[in-house]
C-alpha positions as CSV (number, residue, x, y, z in Angstrom):
1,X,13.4,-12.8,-18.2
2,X,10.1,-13.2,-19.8
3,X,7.0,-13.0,-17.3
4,X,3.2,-12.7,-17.9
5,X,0.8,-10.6,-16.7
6,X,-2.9,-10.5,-15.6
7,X,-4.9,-8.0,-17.0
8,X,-4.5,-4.6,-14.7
9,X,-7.6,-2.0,-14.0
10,X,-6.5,1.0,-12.4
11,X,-9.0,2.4,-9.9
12,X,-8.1,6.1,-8.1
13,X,-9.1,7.1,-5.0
14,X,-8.9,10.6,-4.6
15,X,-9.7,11.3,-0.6
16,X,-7.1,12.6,1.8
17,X,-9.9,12.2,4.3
18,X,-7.8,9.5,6.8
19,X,-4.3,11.8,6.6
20,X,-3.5,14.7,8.7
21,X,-1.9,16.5,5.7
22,X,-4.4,17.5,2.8
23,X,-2.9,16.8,-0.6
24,X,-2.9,12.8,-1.4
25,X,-6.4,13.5,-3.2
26,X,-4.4,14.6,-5.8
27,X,-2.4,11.9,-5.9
28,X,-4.1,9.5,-8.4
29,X,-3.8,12.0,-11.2
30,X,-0.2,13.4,-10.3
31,X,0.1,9.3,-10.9
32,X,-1.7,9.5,-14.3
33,X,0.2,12.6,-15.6
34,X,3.6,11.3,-14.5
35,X,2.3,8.3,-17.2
36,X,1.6,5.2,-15.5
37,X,-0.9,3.7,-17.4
38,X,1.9,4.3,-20.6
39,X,4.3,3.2,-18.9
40,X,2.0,-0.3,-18.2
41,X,0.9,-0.4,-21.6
42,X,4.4,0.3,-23.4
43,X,5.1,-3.8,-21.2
44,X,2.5,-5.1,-23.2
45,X,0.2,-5.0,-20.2
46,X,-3.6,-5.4,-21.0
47,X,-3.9,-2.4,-18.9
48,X,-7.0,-0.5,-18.4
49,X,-7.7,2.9,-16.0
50,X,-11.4,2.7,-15.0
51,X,-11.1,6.2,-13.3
52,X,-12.2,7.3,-10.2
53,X,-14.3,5.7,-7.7
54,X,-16.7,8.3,-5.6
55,X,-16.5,9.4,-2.0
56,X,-17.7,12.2,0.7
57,X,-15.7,15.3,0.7
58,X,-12.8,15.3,3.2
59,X,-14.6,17.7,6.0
60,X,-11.1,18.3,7.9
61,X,-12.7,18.2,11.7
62,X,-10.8,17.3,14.9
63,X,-11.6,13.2,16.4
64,X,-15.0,12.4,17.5
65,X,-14.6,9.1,20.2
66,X,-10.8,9.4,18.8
67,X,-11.1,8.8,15.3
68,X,-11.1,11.6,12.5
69,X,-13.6,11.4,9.7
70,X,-14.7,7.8,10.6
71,X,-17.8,7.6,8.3
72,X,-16.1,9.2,5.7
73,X,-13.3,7.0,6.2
74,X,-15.8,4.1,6.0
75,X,-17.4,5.1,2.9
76,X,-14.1,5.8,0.9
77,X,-12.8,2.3,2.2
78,X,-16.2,0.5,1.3
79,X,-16.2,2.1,-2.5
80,X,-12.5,0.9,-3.0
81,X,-13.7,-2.8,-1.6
82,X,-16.4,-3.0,-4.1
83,X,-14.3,-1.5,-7.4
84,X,-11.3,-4.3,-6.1
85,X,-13.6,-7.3,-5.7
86,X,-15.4,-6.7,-8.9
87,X,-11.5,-6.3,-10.6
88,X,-10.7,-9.7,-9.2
89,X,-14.1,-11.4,-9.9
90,X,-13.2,-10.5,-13.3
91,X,-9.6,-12.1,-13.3
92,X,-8.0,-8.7,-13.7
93,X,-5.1,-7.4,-11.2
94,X,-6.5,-4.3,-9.4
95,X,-4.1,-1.4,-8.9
96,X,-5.6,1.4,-6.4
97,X,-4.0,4.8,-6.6
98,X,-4.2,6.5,-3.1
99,X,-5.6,8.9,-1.4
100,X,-4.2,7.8,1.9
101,X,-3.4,4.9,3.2
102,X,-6.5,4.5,5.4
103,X,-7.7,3.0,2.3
104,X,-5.8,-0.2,2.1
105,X,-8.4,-1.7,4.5
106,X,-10.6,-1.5,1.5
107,X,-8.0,-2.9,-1.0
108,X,-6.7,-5.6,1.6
109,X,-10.2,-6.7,2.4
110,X,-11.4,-7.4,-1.2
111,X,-8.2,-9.2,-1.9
112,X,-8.4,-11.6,1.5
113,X,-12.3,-12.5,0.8
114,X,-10.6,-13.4,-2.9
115,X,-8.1,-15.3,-1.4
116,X,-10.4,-16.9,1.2
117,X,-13.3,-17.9,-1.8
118,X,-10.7,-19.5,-4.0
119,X,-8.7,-21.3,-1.1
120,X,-5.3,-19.2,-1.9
121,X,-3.1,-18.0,0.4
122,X,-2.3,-14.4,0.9
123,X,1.5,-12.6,1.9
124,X,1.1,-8.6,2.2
125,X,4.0,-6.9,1.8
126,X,3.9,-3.4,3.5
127,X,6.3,-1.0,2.2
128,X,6.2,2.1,4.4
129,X,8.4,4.4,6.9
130,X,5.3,3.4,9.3
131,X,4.0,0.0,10.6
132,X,0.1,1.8,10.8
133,X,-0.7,-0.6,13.7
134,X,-1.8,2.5,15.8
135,X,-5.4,2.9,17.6
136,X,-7.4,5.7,19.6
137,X,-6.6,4.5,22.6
138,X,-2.5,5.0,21.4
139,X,-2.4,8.4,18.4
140,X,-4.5,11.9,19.7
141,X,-4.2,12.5,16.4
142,X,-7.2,10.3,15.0
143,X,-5.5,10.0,11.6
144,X,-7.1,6.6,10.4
145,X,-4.2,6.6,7.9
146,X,-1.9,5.2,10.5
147,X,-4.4,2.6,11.5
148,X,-5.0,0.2,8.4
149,X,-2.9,-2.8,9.4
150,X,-4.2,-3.0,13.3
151,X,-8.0,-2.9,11.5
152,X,-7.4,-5.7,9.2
153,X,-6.0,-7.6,11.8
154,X,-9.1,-6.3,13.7
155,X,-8.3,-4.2,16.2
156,X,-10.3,-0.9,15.6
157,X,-14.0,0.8,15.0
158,X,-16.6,-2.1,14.0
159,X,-17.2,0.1,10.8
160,X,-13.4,-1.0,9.6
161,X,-12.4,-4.1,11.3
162,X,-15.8,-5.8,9.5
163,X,-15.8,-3.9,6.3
164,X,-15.4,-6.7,4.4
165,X,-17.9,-9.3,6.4
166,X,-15.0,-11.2,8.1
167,X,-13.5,-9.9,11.5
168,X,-10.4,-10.2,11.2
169,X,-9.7,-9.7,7.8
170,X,-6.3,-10.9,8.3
171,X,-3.3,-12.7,10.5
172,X,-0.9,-10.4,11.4
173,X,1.2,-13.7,10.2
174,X,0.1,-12.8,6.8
175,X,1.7,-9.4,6.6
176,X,5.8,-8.2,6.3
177,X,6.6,-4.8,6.3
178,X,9.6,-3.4,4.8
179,X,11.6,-0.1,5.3
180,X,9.7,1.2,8.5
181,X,11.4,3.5,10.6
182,X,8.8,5.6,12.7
183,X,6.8,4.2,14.9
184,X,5.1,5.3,18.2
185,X,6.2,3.8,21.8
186,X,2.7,2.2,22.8
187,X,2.8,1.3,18.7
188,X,5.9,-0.8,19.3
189,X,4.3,-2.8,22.3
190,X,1.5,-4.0,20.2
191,X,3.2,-4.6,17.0
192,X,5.1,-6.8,19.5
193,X,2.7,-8.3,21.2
194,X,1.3,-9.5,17.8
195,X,4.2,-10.8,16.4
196,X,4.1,-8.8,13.1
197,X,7.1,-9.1,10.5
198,X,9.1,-6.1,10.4
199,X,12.6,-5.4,8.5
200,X,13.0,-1.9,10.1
201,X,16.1,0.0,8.3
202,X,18.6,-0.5,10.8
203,X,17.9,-4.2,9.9
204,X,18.2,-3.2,5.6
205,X,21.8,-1.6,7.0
206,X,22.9,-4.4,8.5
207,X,21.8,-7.5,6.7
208,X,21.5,-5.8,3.2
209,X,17.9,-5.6,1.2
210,X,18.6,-8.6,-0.9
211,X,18.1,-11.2,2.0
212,X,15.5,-8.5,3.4
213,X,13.3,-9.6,0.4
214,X,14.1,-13.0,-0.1
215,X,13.2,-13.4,3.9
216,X,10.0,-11.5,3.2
217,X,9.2,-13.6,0.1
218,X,10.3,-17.1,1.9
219,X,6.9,-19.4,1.0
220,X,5.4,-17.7,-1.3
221,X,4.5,-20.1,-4.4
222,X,2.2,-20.8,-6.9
223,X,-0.9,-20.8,-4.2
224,X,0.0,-17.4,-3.1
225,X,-1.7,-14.1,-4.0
226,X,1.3,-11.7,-3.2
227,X,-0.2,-8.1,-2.3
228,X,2.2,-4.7,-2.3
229,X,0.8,-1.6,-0.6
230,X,3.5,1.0,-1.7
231,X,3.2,4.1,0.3
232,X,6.1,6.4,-0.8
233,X,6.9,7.2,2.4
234,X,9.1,4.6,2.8
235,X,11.6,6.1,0.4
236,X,13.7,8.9,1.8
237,X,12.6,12.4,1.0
238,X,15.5,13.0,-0.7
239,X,14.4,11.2,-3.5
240,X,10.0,11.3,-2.6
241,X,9.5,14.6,-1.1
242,X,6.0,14.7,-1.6
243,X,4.4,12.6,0.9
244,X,2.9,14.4,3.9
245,X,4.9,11.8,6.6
246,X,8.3,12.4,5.8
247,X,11.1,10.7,8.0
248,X,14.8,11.0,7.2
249,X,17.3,7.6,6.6
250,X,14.8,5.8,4.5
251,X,15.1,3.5,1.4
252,X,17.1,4.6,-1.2
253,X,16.6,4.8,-4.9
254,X,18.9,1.3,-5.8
255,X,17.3,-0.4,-2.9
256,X,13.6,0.3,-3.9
257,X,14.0,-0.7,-7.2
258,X,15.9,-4.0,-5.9
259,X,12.7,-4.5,-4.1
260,X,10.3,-4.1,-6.8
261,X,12.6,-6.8,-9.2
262,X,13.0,-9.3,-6.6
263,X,8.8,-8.8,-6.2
264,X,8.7,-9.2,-9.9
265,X,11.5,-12.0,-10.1
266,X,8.6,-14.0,-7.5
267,X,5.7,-13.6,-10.3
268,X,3.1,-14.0,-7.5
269,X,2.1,-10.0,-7.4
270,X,-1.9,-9.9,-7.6
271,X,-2.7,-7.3,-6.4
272,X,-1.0,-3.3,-5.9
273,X,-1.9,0.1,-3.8
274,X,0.3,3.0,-4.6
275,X,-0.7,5.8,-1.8
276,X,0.6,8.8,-0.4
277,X,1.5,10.8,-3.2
278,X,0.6,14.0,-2.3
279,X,1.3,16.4,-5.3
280,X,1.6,20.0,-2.9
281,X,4.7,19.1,-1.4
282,X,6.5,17.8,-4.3
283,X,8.8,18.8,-6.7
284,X,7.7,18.8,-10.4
285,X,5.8,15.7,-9.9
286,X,9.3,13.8,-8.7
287,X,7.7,11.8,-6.5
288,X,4.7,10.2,-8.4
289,X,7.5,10.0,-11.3
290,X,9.6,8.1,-9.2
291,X,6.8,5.5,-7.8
292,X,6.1,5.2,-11.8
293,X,9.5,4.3,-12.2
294,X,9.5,1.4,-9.8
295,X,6.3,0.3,-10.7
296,X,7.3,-0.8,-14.0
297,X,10.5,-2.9,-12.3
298,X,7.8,-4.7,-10.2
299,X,6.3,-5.4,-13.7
300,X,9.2,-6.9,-15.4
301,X,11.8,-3.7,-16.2
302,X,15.1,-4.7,-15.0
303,X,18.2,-2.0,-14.6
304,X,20.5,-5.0,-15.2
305,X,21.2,-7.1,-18.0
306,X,20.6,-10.7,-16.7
307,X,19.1,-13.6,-18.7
């Protein structure tokens, strides 16, 4: 199948600052090593790594009115919004290596301002163990990394829930998330209460991840800016050990890549986060190797022979 590409800028984010594990700052050049931007460019991709953007040091101190690190947090998220938007302004597909997933509220809220100025609509597909809908009032932990999706729906700290300039920066409507397996009692009540999509795994088990993902991708067309935010998580350690939120019994390595061709099969992606890679508690670099791998299926490389 021949598909065409947008133009791709690669912008790292090297802060752990929103995890309780330190580590994922590391992750955007364990990504680089393991080859991505070859791996992009070797597809014929206009591809193009425009480093690192800049952020405060990670100062690794308990919650403060129960959130850890918020203006740090803030910062990182706000540096990631303004290196996305000027990605899309330019008609180029932003990629943002993670860092932690706290900073999809930056990537998310440049890409729904993007939709919202060109009149597009916008489908998020999650791909985690965890749905990140948590709050204060609900984690003692204060880890802003398992917060993102309740902020952009805004429910959260001022700071994050109007980084972008429109509160909220999205409709839970807007998002599906896909593989999660962990999450929190109170968690489950509000992800509930607001009607988010999820296909947990006992759902991949018993409906299979083929009609998974052509459920999640129902209505997506040619006015759609599809956005993935990949956190590695969702694959099972056996095959990703290093990500600092491991949970057993998750997505294998024939269903991930089943995911990322039926994502590529849509041709809608605009937009891509790749988080959670923390290179300490891997193996020889298997995970960011790995997430390389499946990153080129979602750009076109196919493990079966199909016209």
């Amino acid at each position: 199948m021949s598909r065409s590409h947008p133009p791709v800028s690669i912008i790292g984010a090297p802060t752990d600052v929103g995890a309780g594990t330190r580590g994922t700052r590391m992750g955007p050049e364990a990504l680089r090593v393991a080859g991505l931007v070859e791996a992009l460019a070797a597809r014929g991709i206009d591809v193009v790594d425009r480093g690192n953007v800049e952020g405060p040091r990670n100062p690794w101190q308990p919650p403060v009115d129960g959130y850890r690190h918020l203006d740090e947090v803030v910062a990182w998220n706000r540096a990631v919004l303004e290196a996305s938007t000027r990605e899309l302004d330019a008609g180029r597909m932003p990629i943002m290596l993670g860092g932690d997933h706290c900073l999809a509220v930056g990537s998310i809220a440049a890409v729904a301002a993007h939709c919202r100025k060109r009149g597009k609509k916008l489908r998020i597909l999650w791909l985690d163990a965890h749905t990140d809908f948590n709050t204060s009032d609900i984690t003692p932990s204060g880890n802003v990394h398992g917060m993102p999706v309740a902020c952009l729906c805004g429910i959260g700290p001022d700071a994050l829930t109007s980084l972008g300039g429109h509160v909220p920066e999205i409709e839970p409507a807007q998002v599906r998330q896909i593989g999660i397996r962990s999450v929190d009692q109170e968690e489950k009540r509000l992800v509930k209460q607001h009607g988010l999509d999820i296909y947990d795994m006992r759902y991949i088990d018993e409906v299979g991840m083929k009609q998974v993902m052509e459920e999640a991708l129902a209505g997506v067309d040619a006015d759609t800016h599809l956005h993935v935010s990949f956190d590695v998580d969702m694959l099972d350690p056996s095959i990703a050990p290093g990500t600092g939120t491991k949970v057993p019994g998750g997505v294998n390595y024939r269903e991930g890549q089943l995911i990322m061709e039926m994502i590529a099969d849509s041709g809608r992606m605009g937009s891509l986060d790749i988080v959670e890679v923390n290179p300490i508690l891997d193996a020889g670099n298997a995970t960011a190797e790995l997430a390389v791998d499946l990153v080129e299926s979602l750009f076109g490389k196919s493990t079966l022979m199909r016209d």
